[in-house]
N, C-alpha and C positions, 0 to 999 in steps of 0.2 A: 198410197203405198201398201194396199195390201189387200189385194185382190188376184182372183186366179189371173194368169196373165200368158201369154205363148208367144208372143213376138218379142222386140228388143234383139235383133241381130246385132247392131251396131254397139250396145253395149256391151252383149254376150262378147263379141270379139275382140273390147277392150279388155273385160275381165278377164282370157286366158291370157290374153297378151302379158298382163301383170300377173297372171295367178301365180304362173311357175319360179319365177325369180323372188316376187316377195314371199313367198314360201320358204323358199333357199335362204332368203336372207334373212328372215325370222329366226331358222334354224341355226346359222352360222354363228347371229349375233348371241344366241342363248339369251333372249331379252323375255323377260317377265312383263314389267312395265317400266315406267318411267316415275314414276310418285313415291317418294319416301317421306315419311314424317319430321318437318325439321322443330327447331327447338325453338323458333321465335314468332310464335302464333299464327298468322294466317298464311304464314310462304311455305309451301311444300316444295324438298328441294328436286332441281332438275336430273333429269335422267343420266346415267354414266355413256359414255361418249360412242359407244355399239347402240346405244337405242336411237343416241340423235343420229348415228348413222343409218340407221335402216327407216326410222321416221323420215328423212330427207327420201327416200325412195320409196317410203309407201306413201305420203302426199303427190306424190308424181302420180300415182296410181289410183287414188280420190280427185285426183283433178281429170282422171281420162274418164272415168266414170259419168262425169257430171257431163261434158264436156260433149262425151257419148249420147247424153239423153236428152239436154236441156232445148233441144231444136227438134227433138223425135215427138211426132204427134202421136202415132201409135204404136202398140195398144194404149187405149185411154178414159177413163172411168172417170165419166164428171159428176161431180152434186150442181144439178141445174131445173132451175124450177122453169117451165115454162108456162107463157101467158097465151103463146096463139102461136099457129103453125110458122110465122118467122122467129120463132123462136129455136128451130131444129135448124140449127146452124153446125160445122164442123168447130172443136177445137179451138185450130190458131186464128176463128173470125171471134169467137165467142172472146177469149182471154188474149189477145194478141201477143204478151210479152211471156206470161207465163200456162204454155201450153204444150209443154214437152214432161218428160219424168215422168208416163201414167195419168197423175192427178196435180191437181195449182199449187198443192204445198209441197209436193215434193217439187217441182219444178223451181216453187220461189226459193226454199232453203238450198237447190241445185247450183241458185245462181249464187246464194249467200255463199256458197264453197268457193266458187270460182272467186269473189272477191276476196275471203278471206285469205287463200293461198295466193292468189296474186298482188295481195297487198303483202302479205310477209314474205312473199319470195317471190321479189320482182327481175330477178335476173334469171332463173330456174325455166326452165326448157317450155314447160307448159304457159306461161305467164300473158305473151303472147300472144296465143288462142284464147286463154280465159277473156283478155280486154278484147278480143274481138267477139267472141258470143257474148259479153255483158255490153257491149256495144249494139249489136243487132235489136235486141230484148229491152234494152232501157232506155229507150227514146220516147221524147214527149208525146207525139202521135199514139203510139204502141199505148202507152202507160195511160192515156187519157181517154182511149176505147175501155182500159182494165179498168178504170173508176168506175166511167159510165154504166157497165158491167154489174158492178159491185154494187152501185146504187138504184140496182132495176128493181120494179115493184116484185119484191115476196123473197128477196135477198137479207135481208136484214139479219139471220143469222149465217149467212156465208161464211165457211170457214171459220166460223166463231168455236174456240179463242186458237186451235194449234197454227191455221195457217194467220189468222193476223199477227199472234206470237213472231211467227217468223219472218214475216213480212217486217215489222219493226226490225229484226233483228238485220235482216239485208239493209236495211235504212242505218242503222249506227253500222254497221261495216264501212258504208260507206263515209257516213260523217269522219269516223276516225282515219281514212283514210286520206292522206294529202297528196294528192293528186287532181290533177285539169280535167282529168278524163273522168273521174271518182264523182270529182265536183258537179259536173255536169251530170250526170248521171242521178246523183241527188237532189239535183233540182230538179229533173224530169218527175223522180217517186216523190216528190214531196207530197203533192195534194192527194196520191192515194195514201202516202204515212198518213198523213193530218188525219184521212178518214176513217182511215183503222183503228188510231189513237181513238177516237171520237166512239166509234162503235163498242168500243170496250167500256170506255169510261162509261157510255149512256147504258151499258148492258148491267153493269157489276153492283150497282146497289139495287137493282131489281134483283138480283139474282140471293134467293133468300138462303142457297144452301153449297155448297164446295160439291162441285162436281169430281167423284174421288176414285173413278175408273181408271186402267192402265193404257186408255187409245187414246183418239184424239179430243175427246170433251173435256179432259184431265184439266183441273183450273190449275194445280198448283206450278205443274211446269210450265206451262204459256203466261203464268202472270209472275214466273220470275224473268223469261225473259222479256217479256212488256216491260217488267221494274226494268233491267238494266237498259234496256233502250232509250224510257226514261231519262234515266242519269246521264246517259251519253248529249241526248237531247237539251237536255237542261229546262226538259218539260214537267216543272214541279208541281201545276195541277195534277196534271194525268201522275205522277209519283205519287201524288197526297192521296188519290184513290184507289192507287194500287194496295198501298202500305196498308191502307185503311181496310181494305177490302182482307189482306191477306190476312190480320189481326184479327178480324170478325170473324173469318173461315177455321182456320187454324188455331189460337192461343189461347185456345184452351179446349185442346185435344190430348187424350191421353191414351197409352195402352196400344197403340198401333196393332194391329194384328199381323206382324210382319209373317208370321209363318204361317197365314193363308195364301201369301202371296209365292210363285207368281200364277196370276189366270192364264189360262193355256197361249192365248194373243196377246198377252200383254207387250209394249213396247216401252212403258214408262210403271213404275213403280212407285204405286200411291202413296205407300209412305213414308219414302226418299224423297222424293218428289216434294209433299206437305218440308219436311224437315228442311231439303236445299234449297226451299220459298223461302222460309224462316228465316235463314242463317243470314237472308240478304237485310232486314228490316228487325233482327234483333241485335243488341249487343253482344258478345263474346261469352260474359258471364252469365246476362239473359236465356243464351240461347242454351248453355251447359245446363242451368234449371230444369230448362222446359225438356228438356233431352231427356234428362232422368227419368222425367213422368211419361214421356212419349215415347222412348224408348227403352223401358228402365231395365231389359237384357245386355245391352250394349258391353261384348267385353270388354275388361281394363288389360287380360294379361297379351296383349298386340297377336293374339292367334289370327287366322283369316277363316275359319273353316264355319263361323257360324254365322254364314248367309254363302248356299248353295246357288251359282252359278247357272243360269236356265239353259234347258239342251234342246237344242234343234234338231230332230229328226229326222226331218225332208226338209232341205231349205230351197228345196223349185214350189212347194206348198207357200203362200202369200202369207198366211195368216201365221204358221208354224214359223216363219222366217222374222218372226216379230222377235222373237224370242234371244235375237241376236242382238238386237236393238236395245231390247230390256238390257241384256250386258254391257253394253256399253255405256248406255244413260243412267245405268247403276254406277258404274267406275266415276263420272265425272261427279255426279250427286255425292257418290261417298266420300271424294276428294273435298267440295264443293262444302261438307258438312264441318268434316275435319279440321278444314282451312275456316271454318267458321266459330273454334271451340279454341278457347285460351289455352295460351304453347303448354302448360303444363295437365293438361286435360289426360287423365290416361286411358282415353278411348280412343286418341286419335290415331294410336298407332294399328286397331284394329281396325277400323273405318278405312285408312289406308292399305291395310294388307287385303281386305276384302275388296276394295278397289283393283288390285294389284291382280288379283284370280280374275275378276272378271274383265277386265282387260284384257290377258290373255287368254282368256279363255272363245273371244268373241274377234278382237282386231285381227288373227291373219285369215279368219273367212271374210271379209268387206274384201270379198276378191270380182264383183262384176258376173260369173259363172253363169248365177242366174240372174234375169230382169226382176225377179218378183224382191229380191231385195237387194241389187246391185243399183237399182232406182233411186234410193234412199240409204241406206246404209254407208256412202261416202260422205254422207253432211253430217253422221252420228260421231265417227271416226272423228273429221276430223274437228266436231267440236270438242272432243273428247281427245285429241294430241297436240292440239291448240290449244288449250285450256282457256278456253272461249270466257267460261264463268266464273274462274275463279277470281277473288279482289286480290288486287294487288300485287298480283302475277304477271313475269313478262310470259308470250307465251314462248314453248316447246323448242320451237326452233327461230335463229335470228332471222332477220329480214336476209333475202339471199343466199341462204342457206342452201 
């Protein structure tokens, strides 16, 4: 997801198709965000009823995105090691389920969108097409080329850890998901989940130090959503070494250097990132401790203005276009931390408002415009208006909404 890129007509022509009206509707509805700080510890309450209305139409417009790319081969930029000249194969022979979106992980979290909007909004116009491209893409045949794939000799760090991160993540989409067609589909990815899971766990006690960049090596954001795939799972080894793992990494880090951040490509935020790993595997009161030492600026008086929203310059630029992404996965992280600090925490109302900036500051460009980050930027969205990560949260909008 983030390389120069010129093609993408089919998406391009989704994005204007949406661009103009959820623009419109952003403006009409006067919507900020949807997150306010409530008073009984981890549930931040839901949006006033102009944001569920415009969210109900800008998930229509993250589903045409996905929807648009997840079967487009090109342009397409692989990490592929080759062994001998049959190896220079196209695309959808090499990866057969996930070979669309540019690159694998945007393609698999592509397909993670289309589950997750067509599981909470199974009657919604797009729902339909989604079960049929998650249909095409996740059959046994397809999905058992992508293992074989996975486990070719000099693979071993494929997509280690963003796209396995996400690959688990489309695997608990689907488990939570109660449906025939769901089901199936999970039993097709299971024995690439098993080897994902497997790849991580063998990888993470070798791994002697926290990978603490803002692109895709970042451990702390792929090994939170490893942990919740985990849980969904009810795979308590691979839990035991995640937790384990993140404690070794993290707990006892102090001092963040939040205001080096952000690097010019960032799309994740090391030390958000480190903090909304935490907040999954500490306690409430635990995690306020370690907060003070890790971030001991944090306002109390609920202002939003001390964490600067990243700006995009050029967003037909791959790499500058990251920078939208950074806002987003900021908003979810700061909700994600907030929702992790006991109801009476008087940071959480600033954590929240800084959420609240960069959500609007980044949700009404995930307009499609351009491929170099309408590829991607519909799975950031709508983790982030699903509220994919937070505990104990129903999300954003009801089923059929």
């Amino acid at each position: 997801m983030n390389h120069a890129i010129r093609g993408g007509s089919a998406l391009l022509a989704a994005g204007w198709l949406v661009a103009g009206w959820l623009v419109a509707a952003w403006l009409a509805a006067g919507w900020a965000s949807p997150a306010h700080a409530a008073g009984d510890g981890a549930a931040i309450e839901p949006p006033p009823a102009a944001a569920q209305e415009l969210s109900a139409a800008a998930v229509e417009s993250f589903a045409a995105l996905a929807l648009a790319c997840v079967h487009q081969e090109y342009p397409n930029k692989i990490a592929h090691v080759l062994a001998s000249d049959a190896d220079v194969r196209p695309p959808r022979e090499l990866t057969p389920a996930f070979y669309g979106c540019y690159d694998w992980h945007s393609a698999v979290h592509g397909h993670w969108l289309l589950a997750r909007l067509a599981r909470l909004h199974p009657e919604a116009p797009f729902a339909s097409r989604a079960r049929a491209a998650l249909g095409v893409s996740l059959t046994a045949e397809r999905l058992a080329a992508e293992l074989g794939y996975f486990e070719g000799k000099g693979r071993v760090s494929f997509e280690r850890p963003y796209g396995l991160a996400w690959l688990l993540q489309l695997a608990a989409e689907l488990r939570e998901w109660h449906d025939p067609e769901a089901a199936a589909w999970a039993r097709a990815l299971a024995p690439l989940e098993r080897a994902a899971a497997a790849r991580l766990v063998d990888w993470l006690p070798k791994l002697t130090h926290p990978i603490r960049g803002g692109e895709h090596d970042q451990t702390a954001f792929a090994l939170g959503l490893a942990l919740d795939w985990a849980r969904v799972a009810g795979d308590r080894a691979t839990e035991a070494v995640i937790v384990a793992s993140l404690r070794r990494f993290y707990a006892a880090d102090r001092a963040c250097p939040l205001g080096y951040e952000p690097s010019g490509h960032d799309f994740l935020s090391p030390c958000l990132a480190e903090a909304d790993a935490l907040r999954r595997v500490l306690a409430p009161r635990e995690l306020a401790a370690w907060l003070d030492g890790f971030l001991p600026k944090l306002p109390r008086d609920g202002r939003a203005d001390w964490l600067e929203p990243g700006v995009v310059t050029d967003p037909s630029d791959p790499k500058l276009a990251h920078l939208d992404g950074l806002n987003l996965s900021r908003a979810w992280m700061l909700e994600g931390i907030a929702a992790g600090l006991p109801a009476e925490d008087e940071r959480r109302r600033a954590l929240v408002a800084a959420a609240e900036r960069h959500r609007a500051a980044s949700l009404p460009r995930v307009t499609g415009e351009h491929y170099e980050g309408g590829h991607w930027l519909g799975s950031f969205a709508t983790y982030l208006v699903t509220r994919r990560g937070l505990p104990a949260a129903e999300p954003l909008l009801a089923s059929g909404s």
